[in-house]
N, C-alpha and C positions, 0 to 999 in steps of 0.2 A: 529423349523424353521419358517421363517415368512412366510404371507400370498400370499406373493407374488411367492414361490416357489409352491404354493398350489393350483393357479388358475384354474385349471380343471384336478380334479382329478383320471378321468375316463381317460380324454386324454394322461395323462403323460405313459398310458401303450400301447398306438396305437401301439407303434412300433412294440407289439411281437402280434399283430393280427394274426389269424393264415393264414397260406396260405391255401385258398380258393377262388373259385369261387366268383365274382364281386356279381353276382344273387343267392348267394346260402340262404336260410333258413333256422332259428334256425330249430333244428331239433322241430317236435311234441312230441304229450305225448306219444307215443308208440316207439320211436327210443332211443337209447343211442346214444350220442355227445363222437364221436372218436377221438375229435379234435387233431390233430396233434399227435398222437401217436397210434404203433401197437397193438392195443385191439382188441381180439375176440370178434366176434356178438353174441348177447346173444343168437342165437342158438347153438352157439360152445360151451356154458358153462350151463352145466346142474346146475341147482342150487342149488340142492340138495346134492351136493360138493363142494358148498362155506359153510365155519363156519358161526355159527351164530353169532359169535364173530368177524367177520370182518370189519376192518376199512378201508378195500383196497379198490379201485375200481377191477372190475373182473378180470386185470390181474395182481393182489395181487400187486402191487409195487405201483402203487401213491396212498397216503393216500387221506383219507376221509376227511377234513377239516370243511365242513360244511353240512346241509341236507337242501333241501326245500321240501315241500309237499303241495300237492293240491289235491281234487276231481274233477271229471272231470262233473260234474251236467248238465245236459243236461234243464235248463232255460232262459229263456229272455237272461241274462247276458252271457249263456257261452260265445257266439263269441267273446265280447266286451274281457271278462276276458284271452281267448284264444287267442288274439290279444297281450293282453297286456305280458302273458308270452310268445308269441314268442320274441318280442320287449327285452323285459327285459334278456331274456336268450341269443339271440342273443350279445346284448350290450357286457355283462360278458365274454360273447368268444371274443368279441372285446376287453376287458381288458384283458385277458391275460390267464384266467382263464380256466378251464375243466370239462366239464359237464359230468355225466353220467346218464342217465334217467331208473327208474326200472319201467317195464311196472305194471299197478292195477293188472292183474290176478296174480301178483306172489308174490302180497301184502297178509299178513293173513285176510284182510274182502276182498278181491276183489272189493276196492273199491277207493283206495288211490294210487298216481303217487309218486314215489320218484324221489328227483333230487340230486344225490350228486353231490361236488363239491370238485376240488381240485387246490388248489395254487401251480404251476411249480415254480420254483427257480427263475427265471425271474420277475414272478412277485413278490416272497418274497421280494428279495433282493432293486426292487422298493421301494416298500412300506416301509419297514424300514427304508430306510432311509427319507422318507416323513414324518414317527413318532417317527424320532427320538429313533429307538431302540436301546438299549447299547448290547452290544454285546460281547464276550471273545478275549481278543489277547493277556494275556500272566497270565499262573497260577498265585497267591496269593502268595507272599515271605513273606510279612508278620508276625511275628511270632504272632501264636492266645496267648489270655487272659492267664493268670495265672490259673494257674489249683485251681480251688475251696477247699479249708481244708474240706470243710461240703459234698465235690463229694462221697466219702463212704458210707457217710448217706443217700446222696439222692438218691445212685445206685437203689432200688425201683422204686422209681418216672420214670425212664428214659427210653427213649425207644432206639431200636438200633441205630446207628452212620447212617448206611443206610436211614433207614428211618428219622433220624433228618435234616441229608446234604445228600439229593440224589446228590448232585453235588458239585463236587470240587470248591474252591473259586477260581474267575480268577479276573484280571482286566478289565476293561470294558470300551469299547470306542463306542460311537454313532456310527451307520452302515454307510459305504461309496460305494456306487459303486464301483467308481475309486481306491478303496484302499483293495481289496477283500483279496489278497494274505499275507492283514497284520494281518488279522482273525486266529483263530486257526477254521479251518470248515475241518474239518474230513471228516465228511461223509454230503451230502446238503441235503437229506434227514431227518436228525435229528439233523441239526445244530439249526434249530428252532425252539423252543419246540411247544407242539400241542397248550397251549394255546395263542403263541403268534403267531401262521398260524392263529387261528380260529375269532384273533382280527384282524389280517389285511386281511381277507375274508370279514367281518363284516362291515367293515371300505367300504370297494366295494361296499359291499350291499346295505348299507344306501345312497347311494351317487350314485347308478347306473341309468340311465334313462331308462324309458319306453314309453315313447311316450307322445304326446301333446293332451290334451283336453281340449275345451272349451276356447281355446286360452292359456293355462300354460301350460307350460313342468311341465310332472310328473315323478319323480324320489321316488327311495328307496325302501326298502323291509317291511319298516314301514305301509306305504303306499298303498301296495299290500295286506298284509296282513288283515288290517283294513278293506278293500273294497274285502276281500275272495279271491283273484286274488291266495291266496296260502293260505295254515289252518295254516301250521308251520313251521318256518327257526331258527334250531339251530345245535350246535356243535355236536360231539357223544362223550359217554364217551368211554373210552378204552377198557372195557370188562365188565363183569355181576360183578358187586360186591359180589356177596358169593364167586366166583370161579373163577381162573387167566383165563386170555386166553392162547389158544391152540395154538396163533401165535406166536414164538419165536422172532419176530421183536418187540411186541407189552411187555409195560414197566410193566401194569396191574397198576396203579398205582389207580385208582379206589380202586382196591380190597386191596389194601393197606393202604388206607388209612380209609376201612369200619374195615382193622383187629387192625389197629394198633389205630382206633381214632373214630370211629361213635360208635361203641359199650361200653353200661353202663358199661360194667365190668371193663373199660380200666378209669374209673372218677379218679382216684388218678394217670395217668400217662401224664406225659406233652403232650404238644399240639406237633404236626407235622409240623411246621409252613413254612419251607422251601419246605415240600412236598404238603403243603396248597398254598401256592404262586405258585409254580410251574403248580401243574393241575387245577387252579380255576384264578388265578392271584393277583396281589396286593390287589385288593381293597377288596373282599371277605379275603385275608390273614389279612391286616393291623386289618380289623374286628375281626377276631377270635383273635389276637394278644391284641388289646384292653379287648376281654373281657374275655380273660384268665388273664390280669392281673388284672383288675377290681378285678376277683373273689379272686385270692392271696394277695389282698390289704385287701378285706371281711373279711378275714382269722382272721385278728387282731383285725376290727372293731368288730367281732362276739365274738371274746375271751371275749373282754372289757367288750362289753355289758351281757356277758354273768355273769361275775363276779360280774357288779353291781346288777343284776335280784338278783343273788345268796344272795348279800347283801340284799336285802330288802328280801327276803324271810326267809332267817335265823335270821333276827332283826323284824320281822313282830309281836312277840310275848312282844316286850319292846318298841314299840309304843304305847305311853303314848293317843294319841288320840283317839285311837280304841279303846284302855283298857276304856277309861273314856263313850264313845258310847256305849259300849255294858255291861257297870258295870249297873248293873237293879240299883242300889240305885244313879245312874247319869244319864246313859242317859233313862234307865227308867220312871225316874221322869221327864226331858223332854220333854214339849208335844209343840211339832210343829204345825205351821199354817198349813191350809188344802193345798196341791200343784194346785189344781186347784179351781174355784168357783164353790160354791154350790153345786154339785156331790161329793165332797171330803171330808173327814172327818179328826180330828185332830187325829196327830199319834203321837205314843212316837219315839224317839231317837234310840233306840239299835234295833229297828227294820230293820234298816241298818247296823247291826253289821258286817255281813261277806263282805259288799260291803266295809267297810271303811279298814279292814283288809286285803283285797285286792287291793285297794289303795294304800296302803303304798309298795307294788311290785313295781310300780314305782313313786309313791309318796314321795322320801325322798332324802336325802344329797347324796345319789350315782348319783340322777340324775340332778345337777348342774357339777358332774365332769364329766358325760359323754357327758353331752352340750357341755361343754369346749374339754373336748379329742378329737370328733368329728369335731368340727370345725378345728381343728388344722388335724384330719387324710386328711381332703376333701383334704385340701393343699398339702400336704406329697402325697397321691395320684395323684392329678393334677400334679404336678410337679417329680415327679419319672415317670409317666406317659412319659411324655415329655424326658424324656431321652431314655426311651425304645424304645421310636417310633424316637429319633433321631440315635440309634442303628439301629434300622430295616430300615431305608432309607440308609443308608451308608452299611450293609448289602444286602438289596435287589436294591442296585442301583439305586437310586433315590434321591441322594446329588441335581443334577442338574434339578432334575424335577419340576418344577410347576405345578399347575392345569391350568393356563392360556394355558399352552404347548398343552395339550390334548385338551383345548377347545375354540383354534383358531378359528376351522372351526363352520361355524353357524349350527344351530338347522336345520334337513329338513324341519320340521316345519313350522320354521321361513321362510327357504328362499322359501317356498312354498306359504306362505299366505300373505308374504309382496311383492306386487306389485311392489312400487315406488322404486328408488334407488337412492345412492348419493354417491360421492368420500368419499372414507375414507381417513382422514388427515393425517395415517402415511405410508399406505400402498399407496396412490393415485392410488387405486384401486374401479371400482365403485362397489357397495355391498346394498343388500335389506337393510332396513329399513320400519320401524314403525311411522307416523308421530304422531307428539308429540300429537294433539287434540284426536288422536287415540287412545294413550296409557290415557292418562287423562281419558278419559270417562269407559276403562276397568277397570283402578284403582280403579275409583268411582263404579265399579256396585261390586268388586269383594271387595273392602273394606267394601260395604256392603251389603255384603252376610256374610261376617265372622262377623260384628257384630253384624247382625240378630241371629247369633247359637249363639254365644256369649250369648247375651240375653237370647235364648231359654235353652240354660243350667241356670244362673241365674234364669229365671222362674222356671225351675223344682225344682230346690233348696228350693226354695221360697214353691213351693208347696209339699214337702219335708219337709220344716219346719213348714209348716201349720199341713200337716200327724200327724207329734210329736205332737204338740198342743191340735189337738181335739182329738186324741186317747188314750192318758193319761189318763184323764179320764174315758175312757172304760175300761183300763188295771185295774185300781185303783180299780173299783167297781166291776170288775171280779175276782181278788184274792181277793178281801175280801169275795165275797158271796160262793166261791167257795170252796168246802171241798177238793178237791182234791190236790190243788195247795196248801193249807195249809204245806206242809211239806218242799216246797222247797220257800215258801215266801221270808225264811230271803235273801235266796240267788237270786230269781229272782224278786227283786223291780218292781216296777212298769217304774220306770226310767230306768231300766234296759233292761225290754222286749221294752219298747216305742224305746231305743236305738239300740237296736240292731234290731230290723225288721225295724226302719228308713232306718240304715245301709245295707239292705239286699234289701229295695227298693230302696235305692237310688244306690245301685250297678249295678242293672239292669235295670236302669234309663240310667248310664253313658254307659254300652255299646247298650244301642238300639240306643244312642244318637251316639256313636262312631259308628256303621256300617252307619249312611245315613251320617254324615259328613267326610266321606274319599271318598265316593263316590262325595259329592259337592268340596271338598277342591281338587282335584285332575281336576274334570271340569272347578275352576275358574282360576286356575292355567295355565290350557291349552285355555282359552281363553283370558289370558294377552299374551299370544304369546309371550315366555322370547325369550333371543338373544342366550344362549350359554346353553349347559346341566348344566352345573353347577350351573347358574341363573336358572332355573328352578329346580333345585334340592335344591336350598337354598329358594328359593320361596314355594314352598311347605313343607320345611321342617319346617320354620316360622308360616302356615297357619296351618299345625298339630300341633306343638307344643303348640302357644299360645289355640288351642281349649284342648288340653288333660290339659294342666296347668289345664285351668280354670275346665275341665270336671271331673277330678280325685282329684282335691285339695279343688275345692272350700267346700264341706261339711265338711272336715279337717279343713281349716280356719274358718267356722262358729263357731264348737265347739269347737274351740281352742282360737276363740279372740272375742267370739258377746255372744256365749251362757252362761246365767245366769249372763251378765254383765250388761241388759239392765231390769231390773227386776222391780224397783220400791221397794213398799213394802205392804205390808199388809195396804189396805183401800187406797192404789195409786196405783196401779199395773199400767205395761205398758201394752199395746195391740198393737197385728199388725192386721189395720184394721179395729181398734177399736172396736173388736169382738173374738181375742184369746189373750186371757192371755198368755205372754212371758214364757218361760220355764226356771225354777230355775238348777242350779246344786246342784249336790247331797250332804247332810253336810260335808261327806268326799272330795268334790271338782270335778270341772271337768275333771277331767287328763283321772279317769278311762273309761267316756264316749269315750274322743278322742283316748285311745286307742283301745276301742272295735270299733270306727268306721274306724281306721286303718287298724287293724288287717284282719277286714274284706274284706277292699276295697284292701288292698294291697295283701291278702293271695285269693283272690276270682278272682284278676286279672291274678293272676299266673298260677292257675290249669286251668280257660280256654283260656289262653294263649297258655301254653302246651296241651291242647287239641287241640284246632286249629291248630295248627301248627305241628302234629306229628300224632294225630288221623285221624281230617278228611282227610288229604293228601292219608293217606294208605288205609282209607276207596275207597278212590275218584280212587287210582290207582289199586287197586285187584275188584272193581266194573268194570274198563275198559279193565282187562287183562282177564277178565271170561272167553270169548270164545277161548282166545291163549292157554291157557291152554290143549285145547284137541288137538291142532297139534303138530305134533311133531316138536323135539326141532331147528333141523337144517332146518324147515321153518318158523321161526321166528326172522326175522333180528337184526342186530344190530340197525340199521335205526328205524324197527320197534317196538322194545322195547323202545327206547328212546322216539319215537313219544308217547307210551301211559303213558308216564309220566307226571308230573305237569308242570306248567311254574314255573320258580324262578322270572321270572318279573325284568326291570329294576329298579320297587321299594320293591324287594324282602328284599335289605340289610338294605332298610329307616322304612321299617317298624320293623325290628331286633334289629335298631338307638334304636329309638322312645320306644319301652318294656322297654328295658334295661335305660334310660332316664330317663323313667317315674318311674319307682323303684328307682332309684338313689335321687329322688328327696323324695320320700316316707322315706327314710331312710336319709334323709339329712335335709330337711327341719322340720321334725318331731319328729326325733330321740328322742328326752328329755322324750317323752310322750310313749316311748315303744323301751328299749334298747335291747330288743329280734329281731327289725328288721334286723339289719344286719345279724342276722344270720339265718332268714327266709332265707331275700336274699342270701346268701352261698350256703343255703342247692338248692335252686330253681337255682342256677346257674351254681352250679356243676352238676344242671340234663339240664340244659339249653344246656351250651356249648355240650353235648351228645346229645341231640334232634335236634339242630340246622346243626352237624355234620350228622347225621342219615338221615335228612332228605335232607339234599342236598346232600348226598351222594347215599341215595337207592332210595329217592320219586320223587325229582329232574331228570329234562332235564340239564345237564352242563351248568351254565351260562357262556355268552361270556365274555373273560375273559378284563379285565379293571383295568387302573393303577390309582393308588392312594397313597400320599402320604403321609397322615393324616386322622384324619377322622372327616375332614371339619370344617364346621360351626358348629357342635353338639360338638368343645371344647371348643367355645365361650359359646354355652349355661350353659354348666356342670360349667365353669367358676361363669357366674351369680348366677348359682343356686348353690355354693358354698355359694357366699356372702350373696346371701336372706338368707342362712340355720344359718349363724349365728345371724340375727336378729330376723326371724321365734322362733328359737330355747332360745335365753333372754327372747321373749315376754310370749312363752310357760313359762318358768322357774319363772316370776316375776308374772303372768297375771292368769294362766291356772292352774299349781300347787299352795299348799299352803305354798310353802317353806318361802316367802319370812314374808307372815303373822307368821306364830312359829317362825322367826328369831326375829322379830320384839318382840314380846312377850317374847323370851326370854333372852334379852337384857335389856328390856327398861319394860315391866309390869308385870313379875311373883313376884310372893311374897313369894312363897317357895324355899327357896336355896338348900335345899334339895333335890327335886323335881322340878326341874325349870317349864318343862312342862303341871305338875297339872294346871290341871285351865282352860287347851287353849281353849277346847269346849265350856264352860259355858262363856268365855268371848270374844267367835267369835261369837255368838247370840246374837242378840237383843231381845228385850222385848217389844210385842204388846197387846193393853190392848182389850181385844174382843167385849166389847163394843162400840168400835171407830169400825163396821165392817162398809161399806156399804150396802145395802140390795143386791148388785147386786154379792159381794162377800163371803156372811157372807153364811157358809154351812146350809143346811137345818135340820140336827139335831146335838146337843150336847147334848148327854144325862147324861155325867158326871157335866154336866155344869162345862165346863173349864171357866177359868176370864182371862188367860191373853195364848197365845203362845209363841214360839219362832221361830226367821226366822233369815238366816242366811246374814248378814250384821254389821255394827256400825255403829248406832244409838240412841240418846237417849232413855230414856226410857218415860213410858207416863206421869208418875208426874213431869218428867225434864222441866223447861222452857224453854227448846230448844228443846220440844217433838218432836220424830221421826227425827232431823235434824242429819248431820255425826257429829261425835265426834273425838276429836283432834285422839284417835287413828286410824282414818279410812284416815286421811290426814296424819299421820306418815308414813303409809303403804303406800298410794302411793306415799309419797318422795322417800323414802324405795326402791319399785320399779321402780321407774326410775332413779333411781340414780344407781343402780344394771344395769337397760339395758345397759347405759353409759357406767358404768366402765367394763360389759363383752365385752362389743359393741367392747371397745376401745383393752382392750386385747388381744383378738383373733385375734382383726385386726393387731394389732402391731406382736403378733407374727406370723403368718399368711405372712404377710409380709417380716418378717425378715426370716421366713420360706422359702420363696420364694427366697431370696435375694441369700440365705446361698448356696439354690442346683441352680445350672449351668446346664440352658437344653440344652447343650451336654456333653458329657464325656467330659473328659479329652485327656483317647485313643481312641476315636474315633474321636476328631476334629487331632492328630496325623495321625491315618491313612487315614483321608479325602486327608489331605496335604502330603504325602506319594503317594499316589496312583495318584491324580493330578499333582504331579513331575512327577510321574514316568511312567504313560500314554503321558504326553508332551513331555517327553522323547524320548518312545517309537516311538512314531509321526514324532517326527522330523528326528531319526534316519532314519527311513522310505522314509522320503522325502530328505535326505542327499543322500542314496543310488540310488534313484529315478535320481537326478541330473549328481551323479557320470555315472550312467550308460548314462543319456543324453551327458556327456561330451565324455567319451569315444566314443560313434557314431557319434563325431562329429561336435554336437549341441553347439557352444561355443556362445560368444558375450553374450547376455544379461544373460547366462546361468549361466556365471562365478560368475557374482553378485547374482544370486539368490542363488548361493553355497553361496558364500561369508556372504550372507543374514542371511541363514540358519544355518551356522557355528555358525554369531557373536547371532541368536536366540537361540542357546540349550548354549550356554555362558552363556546369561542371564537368561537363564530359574533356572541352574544352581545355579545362584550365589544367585538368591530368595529362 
């Protein structure tokens, strides 16, 4: 609806103000609000004969809809605060609404006022139609899908029909006042389900006044809340999740969805997703919806990569490069330049034996096919994706929804802090605003502030990469002297331990850096003053995103495209800072670095991911229920159990975005250098979607519930981060691995046919004569007295008259290589494209049933307003009446004939 239907939204429900007294007073914190209906005085009702499982008000019939709570602190503030909740509770009885107020002594601390509230019909049937609710007016004729060949096999997987479709499919028409009797509404009690009363309670709340200070009207429950005026205003669930409720009114649907869905043991049974929408709403549903299929998309990614691991593990023994590394009469006789100056001494070759052997896990020909397989899955995902979720809007009702629809109305925020006002141009309605030099200067302080952190992740990188540098050589000189580490040398290099405690600091680099920057990203956010929640909901979700890109990937992009590329060589080294010698990669190559700093960073985000989110909660909730525990059970409310639970927060579900995002990207953009990620990811996502369930099911206060149709701006990103993954994923494959080098060699310079690959190690090394050392690099002992090393590059050798310069095959290779990023570049993207092209994001039957169902509701309509007239004409109402039949006839004609 537009805005103009909208313009004071508290006022549109005056009419059903209750009858009372001109002078009379919200009630205080010690009364219950009998407004307009026969309720007993909470003297008449011992309370120790209400359940603790009740959602009624005391005369068990009007449901609970929403709770407020406050403490009644006797400081400076109380009057001002006591002011403000008489005002504001008052207001809410002037909408239309019903108070019930539980005095603190009969709270479990004695110390807490509950206010429940309840939405009468009157006001539902308002408000729905102000949001546009769709509503039921005639079952589903429909015939459902073809019944599945594979339904036998999946009967496992499946949960009951009940719990799948708690509710029958109907058609669905936007709510009318004027048109009530075209509804199927049974019973007005339960015609609205709880989580769509506790959104249009919500919807009151945000939008109710409380009085004027300092010259501004102050309104919402935001607002109140912020300033203590109340500690907490949310929903109740329906009953204890271990155990149904005792009230035969009440659905338990809580408890049904902890037996059939929040518990690990149920991880191989599909999601509940219609019982997910129903008690939580769209946008929490659309969520679970997405990341249950993410995880069955996983499914395949994880097979793949699992088969290529498997290849290079079973061929790990006929790789001709290790073989020739770790042959004592090859790489043996091998003696390398020192890895660092002066501290370092020359090493042989097969001292790296089981590091290059380990390599080839994902060093080899499997992992160019699953570059390519991958970039063509993201696709195949994205776009299967898009059909699901055009399934589930045609499903759950929301063909005709937009986000614009929901986020007509402005932010309280907004209309609280912008002063000025101006006509809107389509509305000609006047409305706050932000003047432009205002918003300019915000832009500028909050643009940089993100690229202050920005930088400060970059800095620690940087000092990150220095750590590597000078620690090396302390690693170096510690297993050598060391007897004890002698047994497991071959396998923990000295490159080895330097990378993996890199990795281990710079993990705990990125989340110390992640807890202060959600705290700043969420403050500059709130001081650009966005115009609509969804502007500020894409606004912060840009301002986290580019910080975690940069925060979780940048040391992945170091070792993936900087490290051992900037090297120099032997009597040139690079330095950064002209004081650390650059860090070489290993002879076996850089792959298996970037995968151990993967592995790490992405398997270390995971577990305390899931710690956070499933530990501390239940810690934080059994720490605040300690003392309920010793009353008994029927003085402990329903109100009050919910109060001692966690908040979900309205950026509960952008932080759930955001995990899930960021893995996605780990396994996307990286994939070539560790085809075991996807099914890391599987394994942490089948315990995911359980924790994420669990936790908002038992630790969780119910969020209010909120419609959504997609799942926003975060498809645009996965989009991008599609495309970067197949360029990321060439440069890994050409740049990073040695494939494209042994291609190169085995084409175009082996000299045994027999053996094509003999040879590759001795002619991937150069030849430096150690006499050319400088003094500042030349190690402090050689007691073999070595004459010449090897290091790994092409270069001449030192009698060449182009000593030390590259050699034609160091420029074949990287023709080689970019000729390779090109032609994958171009392939993936061709098919990728045509991938896209090929699937249609909507079915087939379901743009069918769209157009079915909008016949057949216009239908419905008209028939409605055909009989509407007929009855006008019989009383007598003719003249203009005839033409409006007439109107109406030649309308369902045409509707018809479309």
């Amino acid at each position: 609806m537009g805005l103009q239907h909208r313009k004071d939204d508290i006022a549109v429900l005056t009419k059903f103000k209750l009858s009372r007294s001109e002078g009379e007073e919200c009630n205080g914190p010690e009364t219950i609000s009998t407004a307009g209906s026969e309720i007993p005085s909470s003297s008449e009702i011992d309370k120790r004969h209400q359940s603790k499982d009740s959602i009624f008000f005391r005369d068990g019939v009007r449901r609970i809809d929403f709770v407020l709570s406050y403490v009644d602190d006797l400081n400076k503030e109380w009057e001002k605060k006591l002011e403000r909740r008489k005002e504001f509770e008052s207001n809410l009885q002037k909408a239309g609404l019903e108070l019930e107020t539980e005095d603190k002594k009969e709270s479990e601390d004695g110390k807490i006022f509950f206010v429940k509230i309840h939405a009468p019909w009157e006001v539902l049937i308002t408000y729905a139609e102000v949001l546009n609710i769709k509503v039921p007016i005639r079952e589903n004729d429909i015939p459902s899908t073809v019944e599945n060949p594979l339904d036998c096999v999946l009967f496992p997987l499946r949960l009951p029909e009940k719990v799948m479709h708690p509710e029958p499919d109907y058609f669905t028409a936007p709510f009318s006042k004027d048109k009530q009797e075209l509804y199927l509404i049974n019973d007005e009690s339960t015609f609205f389900s709880p989580s769509m009363r506790n959104r249009i309670v919500n919807y009151i709340l945000t939008r109710c006044p409380y009085g004027t200070e300092e010259g501004k009207k102050k309104f919402g429950i935001k607002r109140l809340l912020n300033n203590g005026t109340y500690t907490a205003a949310y929903p109740l669930h329906d009953c204890q999740y271990w155990k149904k409720a005792s009230d035969p009114n009440c659905d338990s649907e809580r408890y049904t969805l902890y037996m059939e869905w929040a518990r690990f043991l149920r991880f191989y049974k599909e999601q509940p997703l219609d019982l997910i929408r129903k008690y939580y709403g769209e946008k929490i549903g659309i969520y679970f919806a997405w990341l249950g299929f993410y995880t069955e998309m996983l499914f395949l990614a994880a097979v793949v990569g699992l088969i290529c691991f498997l290849y290079g593990l079973f061929t790990m023994d006929e790789n001709m490069s290790s073989k020739e590394i770790c042959d004592p009469s090859i790489g043996g006789e091998i003696i390398m330049c020192p890895l660092c100056d002066r501290d370092c001494e020359y090493w042989r070759l097969n001292t790296t034996c089981e590091s290059s052997q380990y390599s080839h896990l994902f060093d080899n020909v499997a992992t160019l096919f699953f570059a390519i397989f991958m970039g063509i899955w993201v696709t195949l995902f994205l776009e299967f994706w898009k059909r699901r979720q055009a399934r589930l809007k045609y499903e759950w009702d929301l063909v005709d929804f937009e986000e614009e629809q929901q986020q007509l109305q402005l932010r309280p925020e907004y209309e609280a802090k912008c002063t000025q006002k101006k006509r809107n141009p389509v509305t000609q309605e006047m409305e706050p605003y932000l003047p432009l030099t205002s918003q300019a200067v915000r832009f500028c302080v909050s643009g940089a502030t993100v690229l202050f952190w920005v930088s400060l992740i970059i800095a620690s990188m940087i000092a990150v990469i220095v750590y590597r540098l000078a620690v090396y050589a302390a690693f170096a000189s510690l297993m050598e002297n060391t007897q004890t580490l002698q047994p497991i040398s071959g396998l923990l290099t000295p490159q080895l331990a330097t990378s993996v405690t890199a990795s281990c600091l710079n993990f705990v680099i990125i989340m110390i850096l992640n807890f202060f920057y959600e705290r700043i990203a969420i403050w500059i956010t709130d001081m650009e003053i966005p115009r609509t929640h969804m502007e500020y909901e894409n606004r912060l979700t840009m301002k986290m995103f580019l910080f975690q890109f940069v925060n979780y990937y940048s040391s992945c992009f170091y070792v993936a495209f900087f490290k051992g590329k900037f090297v120099g060589y032997p009597g040139a080294y690079t330095y950064m800072f002209n004081r650390w010698r650059n860090e070489e990669c290993d002879p076996a190559g850089c792959l298996i670095e970037l995968t151990t700093q993967l592995t790490i960073v992405m398997a270390g985000k995971q577990i305390w991911g899931n710690i956070q989110e499933a530990i501390v909660p239940w810690i934080c909730n059994w720490w605040g229920r300690r003392k309920a525990r010793n009353n008994p059970e029927n003085l402990y409310s329903r109100w009050e159990q919910d109060h001692d639970l966690q908040i979900f927060g309205a950026l509960g579900l952008f932080y759930e975005y955001l995990e899930m995002v960021i893995q996605f990207g780990f396994i996307t953009l990286f994939v070539a250098s560790f085809p075991l990620a996807p099914l890391l990811a599987l394994m942490n996502n089948i315990l995911e979607i359980r924790v994420d369930s669990w936790k908002l099911t038992t630790q969780y206060r119910r969020p209010v519930a909120a419609k959504a149709h997609s799942i926003g701006v975060w498809q645009e990103i996965l989009n991008g981060m599609a495309i970067l993954s197949v360029v990321t994923n060439a440069f890994i494959v050409a740049f990073t691995s040695d494939m494209i080098p042994r291609l190169v060699y085995y084409y175009a310079y082996s000299e045994n046919e027999d053996s094509p690959m003999s040879g590759y190690i001795n002619n991937s090394l150069s030849v430096f004569q150690i006499s050319d050392f400088p003094e500042r690099n030349e190690p402090k002992e050689n007691p073999e007295n070595f004459v010449i090393c090897r290091y790994r590059d092409y270069r001449y050798p030192p009698d060449h008259e182009k000593k030390y310069l590259h050699t034609m095959q160091f420029w074949h290779i990287l023709a080689a290589k970019l000729a390779f990023i090109i032609i994958m570049e171009h392939v993936v993207f061709i098919v990728k494209f045509f991938v896209a092209w090929m699937i249609p994001d909507v079915p087939a039957d379901v743009k069918a049933k769209i157009k079915r169902e909008k016949y057949l509701t216009q239908k419905i309509l008209h028939e409605y307003e055909l009989e509407k007239l007929k009855e006008r004409l019989c009383q007598g109402d003719k003249g203009a009446t005839e033409k409006e039949f007439i109107a109406t006839e030649g309308r369902m004609e045409l509707s018809r004939a479309m």
